[in-house]
C-alpha positions as CSV (number, residue, x, y, z in Angstrom):
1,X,0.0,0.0,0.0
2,X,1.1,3.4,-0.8
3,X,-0.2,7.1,-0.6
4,X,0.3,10.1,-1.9
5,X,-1.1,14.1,-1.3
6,X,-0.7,17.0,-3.8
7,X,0.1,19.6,-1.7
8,X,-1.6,22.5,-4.0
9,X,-4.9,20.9,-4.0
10,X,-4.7,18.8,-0.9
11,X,-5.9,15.8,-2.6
12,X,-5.0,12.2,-1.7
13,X,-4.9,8.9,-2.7
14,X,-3.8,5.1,-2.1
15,X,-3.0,2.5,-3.7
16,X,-1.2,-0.5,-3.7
17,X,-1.1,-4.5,-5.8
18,X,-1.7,-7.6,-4.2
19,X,0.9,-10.3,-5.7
20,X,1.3,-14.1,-5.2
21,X,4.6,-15.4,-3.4
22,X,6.4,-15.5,-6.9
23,X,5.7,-11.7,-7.5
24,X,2.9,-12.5,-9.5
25,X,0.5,-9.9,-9.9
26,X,-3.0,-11.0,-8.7
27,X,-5.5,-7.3,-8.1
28,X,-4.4,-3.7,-7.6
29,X,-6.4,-1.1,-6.5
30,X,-6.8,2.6,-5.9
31,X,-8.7,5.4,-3.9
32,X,-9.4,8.5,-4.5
33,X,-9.6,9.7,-0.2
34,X,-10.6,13.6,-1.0
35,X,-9.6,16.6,0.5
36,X,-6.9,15.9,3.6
37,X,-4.6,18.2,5.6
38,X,-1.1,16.8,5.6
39,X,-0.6,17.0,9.3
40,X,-4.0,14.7,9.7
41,X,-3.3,11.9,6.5
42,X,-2.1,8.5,7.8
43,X,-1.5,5.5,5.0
């Protein structure tokens, strides 16, 4: 899993992939999490 805030806009997002025990890749996904402040965000 991974995040990520645009500091202009205050916009964030995660994301991340699932991946079998070979590296495989199996589902990703994303969301879009809105407005945030970047003193408040935890990932």
């Amino acid at each position: 899993m991974d995040g990520a805030l645009k500091l202009d806009s205050r916009l964030a997002s995660v994301g991340g992939a699932l991946r079998d025990r070979y590296g495989g890749w199996i589902i990703g996904y994303n969301k879009n999490l809105g407005w945030c402040f970047v003193l408040n965000a935890k990932f």
